[in-house]
C-alpha positions as CSV (number, residue, x, y, z in Angstrom):
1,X,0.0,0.0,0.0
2,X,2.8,2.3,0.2
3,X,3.0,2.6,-3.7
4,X,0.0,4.1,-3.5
5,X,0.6,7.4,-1.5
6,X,0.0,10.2,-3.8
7,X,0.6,14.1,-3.9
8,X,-2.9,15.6,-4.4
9,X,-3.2,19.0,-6.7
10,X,-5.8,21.2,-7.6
11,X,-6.4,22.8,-11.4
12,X,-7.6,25.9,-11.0
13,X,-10.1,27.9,-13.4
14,X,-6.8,29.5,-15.0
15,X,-5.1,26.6,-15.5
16,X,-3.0,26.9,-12.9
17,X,-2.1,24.0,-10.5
18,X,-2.0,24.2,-6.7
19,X,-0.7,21.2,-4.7
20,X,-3.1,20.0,-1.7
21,X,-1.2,17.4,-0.1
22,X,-0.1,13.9,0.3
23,X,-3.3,10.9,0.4
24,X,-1.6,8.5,2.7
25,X,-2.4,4.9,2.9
26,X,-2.4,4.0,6.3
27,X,-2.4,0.7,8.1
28,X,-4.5,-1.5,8.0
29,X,-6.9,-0.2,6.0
30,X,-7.7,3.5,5.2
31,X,-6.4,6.9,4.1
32,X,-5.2,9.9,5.6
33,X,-5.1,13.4,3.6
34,X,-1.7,15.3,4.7
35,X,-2.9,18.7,3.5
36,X,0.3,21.7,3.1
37,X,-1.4,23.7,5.4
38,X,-4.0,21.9,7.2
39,X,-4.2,19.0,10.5
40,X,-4.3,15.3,8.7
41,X,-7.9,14.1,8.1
42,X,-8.5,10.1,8.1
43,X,-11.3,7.9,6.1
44,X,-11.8,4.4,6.7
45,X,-12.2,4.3,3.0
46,X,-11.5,6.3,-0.2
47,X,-12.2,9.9,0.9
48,X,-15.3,11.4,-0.2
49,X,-13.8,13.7,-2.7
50,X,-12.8,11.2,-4.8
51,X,-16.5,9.5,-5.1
52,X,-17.2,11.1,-8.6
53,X,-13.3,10.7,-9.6
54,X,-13.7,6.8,-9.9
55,X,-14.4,5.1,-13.2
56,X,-17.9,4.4,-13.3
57,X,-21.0,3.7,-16.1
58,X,-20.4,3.6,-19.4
59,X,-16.6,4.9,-19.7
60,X,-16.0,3.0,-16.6
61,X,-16.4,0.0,-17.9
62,X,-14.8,0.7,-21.0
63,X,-12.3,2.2,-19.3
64,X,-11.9,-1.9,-17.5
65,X,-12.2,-3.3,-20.6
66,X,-8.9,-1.2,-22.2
67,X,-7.0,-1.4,-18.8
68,X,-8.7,-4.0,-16.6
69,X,-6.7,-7.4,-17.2
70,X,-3.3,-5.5,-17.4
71,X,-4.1,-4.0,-13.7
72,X,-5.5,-7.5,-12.6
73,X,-8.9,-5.7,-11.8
74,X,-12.2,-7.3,-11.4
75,X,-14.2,-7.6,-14.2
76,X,-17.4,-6.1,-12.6
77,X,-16.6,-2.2,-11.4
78,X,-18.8,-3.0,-8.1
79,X,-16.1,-6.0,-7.3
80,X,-13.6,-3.2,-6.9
81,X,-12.2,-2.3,-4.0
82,X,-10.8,0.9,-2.6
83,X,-7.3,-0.1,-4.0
84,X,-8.5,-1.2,-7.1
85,X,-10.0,2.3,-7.5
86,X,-6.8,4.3,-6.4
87,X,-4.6,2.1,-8.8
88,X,-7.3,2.9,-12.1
89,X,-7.2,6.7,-11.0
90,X,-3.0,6.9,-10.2
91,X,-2.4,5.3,-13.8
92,X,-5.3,7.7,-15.9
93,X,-6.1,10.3,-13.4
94,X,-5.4,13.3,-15.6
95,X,-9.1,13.9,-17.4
96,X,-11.4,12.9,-14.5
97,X,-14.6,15.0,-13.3
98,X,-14.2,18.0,-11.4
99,X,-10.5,19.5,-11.1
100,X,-8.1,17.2,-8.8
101,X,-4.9,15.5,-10.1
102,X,-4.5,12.2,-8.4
103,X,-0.3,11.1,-8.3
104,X,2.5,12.5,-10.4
105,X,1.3,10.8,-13.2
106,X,-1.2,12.7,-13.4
107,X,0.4,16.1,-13.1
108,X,2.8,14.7,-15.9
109,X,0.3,14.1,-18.3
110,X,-1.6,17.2,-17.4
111,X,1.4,19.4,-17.9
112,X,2.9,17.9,-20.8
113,X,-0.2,17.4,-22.9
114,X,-0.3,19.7,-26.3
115,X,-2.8,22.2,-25.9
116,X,-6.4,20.4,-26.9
117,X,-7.2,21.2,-30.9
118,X,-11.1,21.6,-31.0
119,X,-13.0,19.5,-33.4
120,X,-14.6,21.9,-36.0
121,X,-18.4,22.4,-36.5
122,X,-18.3,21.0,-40.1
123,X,-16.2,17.9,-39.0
124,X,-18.1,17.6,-35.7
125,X,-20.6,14.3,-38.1
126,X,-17.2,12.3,-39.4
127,X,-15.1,12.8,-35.6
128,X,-18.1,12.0,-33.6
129,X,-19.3,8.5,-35.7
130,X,-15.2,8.0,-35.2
131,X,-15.2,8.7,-31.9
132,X,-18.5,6.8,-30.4
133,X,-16.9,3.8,-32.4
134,X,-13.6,4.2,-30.3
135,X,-15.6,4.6,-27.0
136,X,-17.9,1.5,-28.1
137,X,-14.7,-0.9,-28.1
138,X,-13.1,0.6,-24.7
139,X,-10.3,2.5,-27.0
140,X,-10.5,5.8,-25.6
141,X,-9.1,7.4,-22.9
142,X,-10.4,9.8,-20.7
143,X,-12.6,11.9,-18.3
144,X,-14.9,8.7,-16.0
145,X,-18.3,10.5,-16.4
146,X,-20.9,8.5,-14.9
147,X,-24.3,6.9,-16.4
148,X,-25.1,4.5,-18.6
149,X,-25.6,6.0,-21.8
150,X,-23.1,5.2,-24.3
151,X,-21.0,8.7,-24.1
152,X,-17.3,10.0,-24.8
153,X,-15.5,13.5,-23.8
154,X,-13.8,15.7,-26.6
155,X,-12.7,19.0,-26.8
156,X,-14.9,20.9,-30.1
157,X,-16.3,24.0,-31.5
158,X,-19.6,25.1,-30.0
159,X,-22.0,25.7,-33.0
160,X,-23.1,28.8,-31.2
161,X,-20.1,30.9,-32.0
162,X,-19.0,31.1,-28.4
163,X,-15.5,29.1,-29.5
164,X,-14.4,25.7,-27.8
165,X,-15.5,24.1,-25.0
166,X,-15.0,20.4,-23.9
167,X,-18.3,18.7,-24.2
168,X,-19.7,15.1,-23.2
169,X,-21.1,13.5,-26.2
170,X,-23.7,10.9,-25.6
171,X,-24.9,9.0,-28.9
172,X,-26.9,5.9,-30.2
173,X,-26.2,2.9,-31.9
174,X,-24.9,3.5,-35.6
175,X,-27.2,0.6,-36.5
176,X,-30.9,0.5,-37.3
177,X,-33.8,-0.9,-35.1
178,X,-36.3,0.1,-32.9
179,X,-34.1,0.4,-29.7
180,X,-31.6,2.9,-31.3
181,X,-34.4,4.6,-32.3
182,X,-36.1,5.2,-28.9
183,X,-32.6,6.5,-27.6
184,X,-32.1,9.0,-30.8
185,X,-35.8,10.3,-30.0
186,X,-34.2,10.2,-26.0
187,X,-31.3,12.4,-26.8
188,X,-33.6,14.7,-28.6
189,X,-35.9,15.0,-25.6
190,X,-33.2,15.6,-23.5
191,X,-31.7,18.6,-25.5
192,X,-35.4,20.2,-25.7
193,X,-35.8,19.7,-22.0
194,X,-32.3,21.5,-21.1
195,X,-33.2,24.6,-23.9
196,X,-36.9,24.8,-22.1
197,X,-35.3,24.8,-18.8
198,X,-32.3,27.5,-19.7
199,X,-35.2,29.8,-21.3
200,X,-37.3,29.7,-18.4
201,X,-34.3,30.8,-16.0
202,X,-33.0,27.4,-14.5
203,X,-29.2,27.1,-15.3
204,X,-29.1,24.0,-17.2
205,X,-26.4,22.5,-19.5
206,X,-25.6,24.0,-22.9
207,X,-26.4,21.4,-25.3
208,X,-26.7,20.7,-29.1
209,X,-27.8,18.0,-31.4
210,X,-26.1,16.4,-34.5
211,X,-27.0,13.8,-37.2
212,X,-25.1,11.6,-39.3
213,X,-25.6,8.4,-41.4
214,X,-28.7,7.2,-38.9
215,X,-26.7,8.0,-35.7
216,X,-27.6,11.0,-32.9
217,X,-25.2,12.9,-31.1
218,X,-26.4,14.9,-28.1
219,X,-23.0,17.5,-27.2
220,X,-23.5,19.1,-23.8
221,X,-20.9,21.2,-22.7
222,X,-18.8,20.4,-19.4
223,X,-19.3,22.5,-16.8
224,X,-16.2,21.5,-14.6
225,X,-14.2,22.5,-17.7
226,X,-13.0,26.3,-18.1
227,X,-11.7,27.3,-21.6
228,X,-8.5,25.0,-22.9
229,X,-7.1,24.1,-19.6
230,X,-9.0,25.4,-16.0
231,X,-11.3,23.4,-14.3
232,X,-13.8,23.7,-11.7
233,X,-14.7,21.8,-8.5
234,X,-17.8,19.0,-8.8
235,X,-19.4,16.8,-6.8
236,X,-22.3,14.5,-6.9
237,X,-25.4,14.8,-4.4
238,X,-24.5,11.1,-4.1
239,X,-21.0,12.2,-2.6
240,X,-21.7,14.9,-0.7
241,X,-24.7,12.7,1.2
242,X,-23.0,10.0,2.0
243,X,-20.1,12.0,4.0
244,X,-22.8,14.7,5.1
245,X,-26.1,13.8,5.6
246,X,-26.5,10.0,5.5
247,X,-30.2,10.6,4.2
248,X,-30.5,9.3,0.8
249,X,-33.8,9.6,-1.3
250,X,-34.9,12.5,-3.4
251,X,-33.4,15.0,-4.1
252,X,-35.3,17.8,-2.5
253,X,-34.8,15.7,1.2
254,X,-31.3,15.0,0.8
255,X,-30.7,18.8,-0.7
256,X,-32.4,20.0,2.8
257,X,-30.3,17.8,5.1
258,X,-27.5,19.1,3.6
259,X,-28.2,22.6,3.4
260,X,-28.8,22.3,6.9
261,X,-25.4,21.4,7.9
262,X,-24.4,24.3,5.6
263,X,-22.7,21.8,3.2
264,X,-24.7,23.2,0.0
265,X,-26.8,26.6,-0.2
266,X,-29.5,27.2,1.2
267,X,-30.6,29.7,-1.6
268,X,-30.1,26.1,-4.2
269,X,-33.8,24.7,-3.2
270,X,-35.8,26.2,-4.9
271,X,-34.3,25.0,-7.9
272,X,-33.8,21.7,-6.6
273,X,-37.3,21.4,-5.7
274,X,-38.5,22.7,-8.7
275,X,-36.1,20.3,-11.4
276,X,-37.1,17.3,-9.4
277,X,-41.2,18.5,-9.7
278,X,-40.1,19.2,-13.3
279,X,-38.5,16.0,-13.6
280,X,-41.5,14.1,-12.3
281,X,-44.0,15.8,-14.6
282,X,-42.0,14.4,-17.5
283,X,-41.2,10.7,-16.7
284,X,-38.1,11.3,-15.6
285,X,-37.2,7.9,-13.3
286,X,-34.0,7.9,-13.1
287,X,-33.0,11.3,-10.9
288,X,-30.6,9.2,-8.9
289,X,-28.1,11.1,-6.4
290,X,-25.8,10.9,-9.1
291,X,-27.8,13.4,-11.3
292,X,-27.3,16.7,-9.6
293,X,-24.2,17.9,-9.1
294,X,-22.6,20.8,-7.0
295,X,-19.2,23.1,-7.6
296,X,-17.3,25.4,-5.7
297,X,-13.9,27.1,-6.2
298,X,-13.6,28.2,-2.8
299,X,-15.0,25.8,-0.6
300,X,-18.1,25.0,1.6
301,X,-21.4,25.8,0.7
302,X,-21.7,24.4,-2.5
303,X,-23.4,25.9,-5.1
304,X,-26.1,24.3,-7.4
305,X,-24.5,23.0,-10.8
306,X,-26.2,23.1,-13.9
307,X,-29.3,21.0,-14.5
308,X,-28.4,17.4,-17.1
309,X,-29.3,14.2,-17.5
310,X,-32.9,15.0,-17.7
311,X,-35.1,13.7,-19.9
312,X,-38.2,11.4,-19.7
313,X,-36.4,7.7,-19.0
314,X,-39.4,6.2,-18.1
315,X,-39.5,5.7,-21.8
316,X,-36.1,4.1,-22.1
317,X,-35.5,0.4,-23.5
318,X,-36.2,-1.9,-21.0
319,X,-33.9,-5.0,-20.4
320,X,-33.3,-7.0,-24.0
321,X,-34.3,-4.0,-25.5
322,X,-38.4,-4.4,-23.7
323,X,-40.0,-1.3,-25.6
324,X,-43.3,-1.8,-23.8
325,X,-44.8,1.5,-22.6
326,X,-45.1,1.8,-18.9
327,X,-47.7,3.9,-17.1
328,X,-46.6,6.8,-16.0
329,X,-47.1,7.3,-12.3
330,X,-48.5,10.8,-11.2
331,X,-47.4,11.9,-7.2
332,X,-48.3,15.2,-6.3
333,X,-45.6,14.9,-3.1
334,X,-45.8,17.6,-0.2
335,X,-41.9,16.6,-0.9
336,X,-41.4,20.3,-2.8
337,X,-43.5,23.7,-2.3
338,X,-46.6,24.4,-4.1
339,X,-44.9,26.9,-5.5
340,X,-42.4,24.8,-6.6
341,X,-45.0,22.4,-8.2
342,X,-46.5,25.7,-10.3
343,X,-43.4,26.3,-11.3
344,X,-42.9,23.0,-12.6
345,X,-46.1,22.4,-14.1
346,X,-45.4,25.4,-16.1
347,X,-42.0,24.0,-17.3
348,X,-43.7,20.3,-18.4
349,X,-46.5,22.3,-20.2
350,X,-43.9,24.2,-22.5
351,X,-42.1,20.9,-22.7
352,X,-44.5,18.8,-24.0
353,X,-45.7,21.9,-26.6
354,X,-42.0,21.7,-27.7
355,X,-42.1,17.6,-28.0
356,X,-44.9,18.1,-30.1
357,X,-43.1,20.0,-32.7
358,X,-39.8,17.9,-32.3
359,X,-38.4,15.8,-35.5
360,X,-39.6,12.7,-33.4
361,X,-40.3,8.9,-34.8
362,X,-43.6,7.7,-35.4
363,X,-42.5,5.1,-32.6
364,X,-42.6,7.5,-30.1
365,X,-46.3,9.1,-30.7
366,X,-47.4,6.8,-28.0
367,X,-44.9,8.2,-25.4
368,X,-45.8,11.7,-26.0
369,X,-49.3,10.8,-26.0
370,X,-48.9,9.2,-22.9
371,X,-46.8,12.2,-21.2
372,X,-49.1,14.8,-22.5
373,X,-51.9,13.2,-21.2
374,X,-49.4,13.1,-17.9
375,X,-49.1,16.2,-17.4
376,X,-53.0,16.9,-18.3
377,X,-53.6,15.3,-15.5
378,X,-51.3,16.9,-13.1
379,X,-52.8,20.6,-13.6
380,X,-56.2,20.1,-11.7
381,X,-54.1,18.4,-8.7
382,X,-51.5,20.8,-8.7
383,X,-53.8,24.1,-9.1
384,X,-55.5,23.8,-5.8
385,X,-51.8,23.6,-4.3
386,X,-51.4,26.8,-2.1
């Protein structure tokens, strides 16, 4: 275990690196974080901080699948254990979430890579089929953002104007069917529900969709990423409850627990309560801890990241590809304001208009049939709401 102390460092928003400290293994199991100017803090396991750093979803296991049998790792990421994580993350811990460097490796790479060449607009079709392909067969390298939709991480022109900007891209299948079809009309639903919630003043991701040969792309632009080379700070509800709070469930709950013990700000529910209301007005079933996410530059309280990951996955292939449309569940929870819930209702109104008028498949008129009639039904509960 002593191969596995590690200096920590910090990227700021410039570009700049700051060292933190030394992660110490200690004996016999546990860390302790050394910091330059600070008393040692100990964890039984991997400390908190490193949570949203460790390979996970999609790029996680591809990430296994390039590295795993030359590391000796378990096949399965859940088999791994604390070491296992810290040995992935000292080897490739250059391009991970937020803005730590993990071992001298990663400063290395960090310093020494060439500045990042953006992928152009026009070329954005041709480098993105390339580039899903590469991430399909575990071949590329890169930041461990979590989830299960096929994704990779590049650094391209923003077809905005506002110049480059490293962007996840999520995408389908390059092959025909009815399942790659429901997640090209997904993607699509997800970019229209980020665009309704930036225009009706909730910070949400920048996103933008592209098309080529049968295959969707869905760019949103990383938030922990500043120009060529700064980062910011992130961190995962999921993280920040399970050091914190210790009371995992919806959002809005957890959010409160932890605003309470000033870990997050206060003046972030609202907008918590009213994206998980939003979220459940649209089908949205999966708005696990890992969806929200917090930064900070400066330390505790965090502020509220941008809204992603939102879109209406009650819709979403089933196992073996199961297309069979589920009914949508309608809860009118005293877990968010009434206010909160007008506010919402509002959002799922314009969203479903918007839906409407999307380039969707025939295949999914039954889904938006189904989620209009959704949120139909959620007005006369919600108006009475005071």
């Amino acid at each position: 275990r002593v191969a596995l102390q590690a200096p920590v460092f910090r990227v700021l928003d410039s570009g700049q690196i700051q060292p933190l400290g030394q992660l110490i293994p200690v004996h016999p199991e546990g860390f302790v974080m050394q910091g330059m100017d600070a008393p040692a803090l100990h964890s039984d396991g991997l400390p908190w901080w490193l949570y949203d750093m460790r390979p996970q979803g999609y790029l996680g296991r591809a990430y296994n699948q390039r590295h795993g049998t030359r590391l000796g790792l378990p096949e399965r990421l859940s088999d791994w254990s604390d070491t296992d994580v810290l040995r992935a993350l000292l080897l490739q811990g250059s391009d991970l979430p937020g803005n730590l460097l993990l071992g001298s490796e990663a400063l290395q790479q960090f310093v020494n890579a060439p500045p990042p060449v953006p992928i152009d607009t026009t070329d954005k079709p041709r480098r993105y089929a390339e580039l899903s392909a590469a991430a399909a067969q575990g071949e590329m390298p890169g930041s461990s953002a979590a989830g299960e939709q096929p994704k990779f991480t590049t650094y391209a022109q923003r077809d905005d104007g506002t110049g480059p900007a490293h962007v996840i891209v999520k995408f389908s299948a390059p092959v025909p069917g009815p399942v790659s079809q429901r997640w090209r009309d997904l993607l699509w639903a997800e970019h229209l529900a980020l665009q309704v919630l930036s225009e009706h003043g909730v910070c949400a991701a920048a996103s933008t969709v592209i098309d080529h040969d049968g295959q969707r792309f869905l760019e949103v632009q990383r938030f922990d990423r500043v120009g060529a080379r700064g980062r910011h700070a992130l961190f995962s509800l999921a993280a920040l409850d399970a050091e914190f709070a210790g009371q995992p469930g919806r959002w809005p709950d957890t959010a409160r627990a932890l605003a309470r013990a000033k870990v997050i700000e206060a003046a972030a529910l609202p907008d918590i309560e009213r994206l998980w209301a939003f979220g459940t007005l649209i089908g949205n079933t999966d708005m696990h801890a890992g969806n929200l996410s917090f930064m900070s530059d400066s330390g505790r309280p965090y502020a509220l990241a941008p809204a992603y990951d939102m879109t209406p996955m009650a819709f979403a292939p089933g196992a073996g590809g199961d297309l069979t449309l589920k009914p949508l569940t309608l809860n009118i929870a005293d877990q968010v304001s009434a206010q909160a819930w007008h506010q919402a209702l509002a959002l799922a109104e314009a969203y479903v208009q918007r839906l409407a008028q999307a380039p969707l498949t025939p295949s999914f008129a039954p889904c938006l049939a189904a989620l209009q009639n959704h949120v139909a039904q959620a007005r006369p509960r919600i108006e009475p709401l005071l």
